[in-house]
N, C-alpha and C positions, 0 to 999 in steps of 0.2 A: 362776642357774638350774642346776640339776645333773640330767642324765637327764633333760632335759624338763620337769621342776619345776619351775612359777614358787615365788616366795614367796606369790602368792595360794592356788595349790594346795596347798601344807601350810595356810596357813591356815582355807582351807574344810573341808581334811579333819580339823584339829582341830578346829572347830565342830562340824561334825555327831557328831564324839562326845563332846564335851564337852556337847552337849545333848541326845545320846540318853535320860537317867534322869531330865530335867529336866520340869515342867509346863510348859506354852505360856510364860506369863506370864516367869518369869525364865529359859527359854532366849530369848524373845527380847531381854532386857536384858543378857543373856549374850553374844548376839553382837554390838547395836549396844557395850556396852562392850570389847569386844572387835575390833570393826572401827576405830574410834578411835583407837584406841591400837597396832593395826597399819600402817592406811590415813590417820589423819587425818577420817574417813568420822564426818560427823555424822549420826547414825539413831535414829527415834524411829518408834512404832508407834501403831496408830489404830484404833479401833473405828469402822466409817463407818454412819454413819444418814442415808444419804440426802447432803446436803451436808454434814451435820455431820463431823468428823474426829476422834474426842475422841480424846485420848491414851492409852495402855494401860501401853508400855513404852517401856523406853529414853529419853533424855533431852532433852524437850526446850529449845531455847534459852530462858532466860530475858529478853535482852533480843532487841530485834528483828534481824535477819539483815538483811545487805545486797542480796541478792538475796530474791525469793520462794518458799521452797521447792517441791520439787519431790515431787509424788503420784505413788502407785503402787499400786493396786489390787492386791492381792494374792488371797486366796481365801478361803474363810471372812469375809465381810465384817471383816477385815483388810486394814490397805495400810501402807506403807510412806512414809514422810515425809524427806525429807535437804534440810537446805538446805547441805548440802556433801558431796559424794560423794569428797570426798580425793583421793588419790593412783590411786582406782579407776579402769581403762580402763573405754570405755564394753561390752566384751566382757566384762571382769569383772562390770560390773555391770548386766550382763543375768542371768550364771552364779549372782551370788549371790539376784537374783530370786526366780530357780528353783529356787534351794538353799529359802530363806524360805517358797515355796510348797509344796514336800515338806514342811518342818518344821511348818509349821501344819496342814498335811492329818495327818499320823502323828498331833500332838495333840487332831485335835480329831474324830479317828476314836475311836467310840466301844471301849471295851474291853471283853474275857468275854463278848461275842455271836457 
């Protein structure tokens, strides 16, 4: 940590601009490939209908996970799917939540109105 800086906090603040010019869809494949390969942080994103979860971004497992993942309602009928949250404390990943929920609201706020 330097000055207070975790390494979470450069990473979140590289997220948010590396996805600032991005559409919804591959900034969020931008960040679960990018939490992964930070954190170990398995993330994948969900179009929710009701019970249904259907996937959008990011990757899901292809074989079955030892545990049952774990949902997370996001905004925009979006949520967030991890059946492994990696190296994440659970204070992190509250922070990145809220990161996720800012990021879908900016995209899916309409533009030129």
């Amino acid at each position: 940590m330097h000055h207070g800086v975790t390494p979470f906090d450069e990473w979140l603040h590289k997220a948010q601009v590396g996805t600032r010019d991005l559409e919804l869809v591959p900034a969020l494949n931008a960040v679960a490939r990018h939490a992964t390969v930070a954190f170990g942080a398995q993330l994948w994103f969900a179009a929710i209908f009701g019970r249904r979860w259907s996937c959008i971004a990011g990757q899901a497992p292809q074989q079955p996970v030892a545990e049952a993942p774990s949902r997370v309602a996001l905004t925009g009928g979006i949520g967030v799917v991890s059946a492994c949250w990696g190296s994440l404390s659970r204070g992190e990943c509250a922070r990145l939540v809220g990161f996720l929920e800012r990021l879908i609201e900016s995209k899916q706020r309409p533009t030129g109105s």
